[in-house]
C-alpha positions in Angstrom: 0.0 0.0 0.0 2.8 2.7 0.9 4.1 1.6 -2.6 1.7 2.7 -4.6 0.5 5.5 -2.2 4.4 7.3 -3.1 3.7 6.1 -6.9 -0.1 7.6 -7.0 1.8 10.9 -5.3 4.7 11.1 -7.7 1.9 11.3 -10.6 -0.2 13.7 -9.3 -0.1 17.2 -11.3 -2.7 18.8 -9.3 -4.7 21.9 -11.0 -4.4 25.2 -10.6 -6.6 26.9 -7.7 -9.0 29.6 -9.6 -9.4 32.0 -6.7 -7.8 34.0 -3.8 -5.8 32.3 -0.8 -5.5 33.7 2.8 -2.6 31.8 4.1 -1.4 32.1 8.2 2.7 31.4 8.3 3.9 30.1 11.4 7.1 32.7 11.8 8.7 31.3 15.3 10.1 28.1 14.1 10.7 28.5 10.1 14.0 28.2 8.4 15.8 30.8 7.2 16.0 31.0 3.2 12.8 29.3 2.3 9.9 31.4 -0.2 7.8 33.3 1.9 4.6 30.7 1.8 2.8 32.9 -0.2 5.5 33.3 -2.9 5.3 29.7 -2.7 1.8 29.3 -3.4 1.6 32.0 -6.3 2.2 29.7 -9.1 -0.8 27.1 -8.1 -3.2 29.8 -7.4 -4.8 32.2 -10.2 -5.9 34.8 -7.8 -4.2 36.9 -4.9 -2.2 34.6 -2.3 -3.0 37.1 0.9 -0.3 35.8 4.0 -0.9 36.7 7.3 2.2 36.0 9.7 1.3 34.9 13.0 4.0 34.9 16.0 3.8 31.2 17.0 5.3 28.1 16.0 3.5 25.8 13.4 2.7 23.3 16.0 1.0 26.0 18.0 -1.5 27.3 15.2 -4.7 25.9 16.9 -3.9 27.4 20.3 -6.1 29.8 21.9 -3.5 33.1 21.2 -3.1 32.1 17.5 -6.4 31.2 16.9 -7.5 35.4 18.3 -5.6 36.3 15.6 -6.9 33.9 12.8 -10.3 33.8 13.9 -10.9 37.0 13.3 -9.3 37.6 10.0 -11.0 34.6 8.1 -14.4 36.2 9.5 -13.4 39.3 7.8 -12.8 37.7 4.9 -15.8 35.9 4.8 -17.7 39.1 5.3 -16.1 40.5 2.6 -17.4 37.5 -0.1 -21.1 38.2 1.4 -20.5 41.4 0.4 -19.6 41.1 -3.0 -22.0 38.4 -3.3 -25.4 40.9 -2.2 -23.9 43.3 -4.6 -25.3 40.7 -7.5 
């Protein structure tokens, strides 16, 4: 099973998203001299790849101090669609 589960993933071309991206980054515990996440999302995304730094490590993204700032902004960007969306 692992055998064809790497082959199956080698294969895989997946599409490009057709839409915008809000992407949280993790900045406490990420090497130096990577892409930024969102330069590294840009080429599978047709839209605008919008990343939001938050000061915790990745393992720490669901905590309660991470999630004050997250939960908030992807209300605010859901607001925003219901916006656009009672304009037509």
């Amino acid at each position: 099973m692992f055998a064809d589960n790497v082959a199956a993933s080698a294969a895989f071309a997946p599409d490009r998203f057709d839409g915008d991206v809000h992407f949280f980054a993790a900045t406490v515990d990420r090497p130096a001299g990577l892409l930024t996440p969102a330069d590294a999302w840009r080429p599978h995304v047709t839209g605008t790849v919008r990343e939001r730094t938050v000061p915790c490590a990745h393992g720490e993204m669901t905590r309660q101090a991470p999630l004050a700032e997250i939960g908030p902004a992807v209300a605010s960007a859901l607001d925003a669609l219901d916006a656009l969306d009672e304009e037509y």
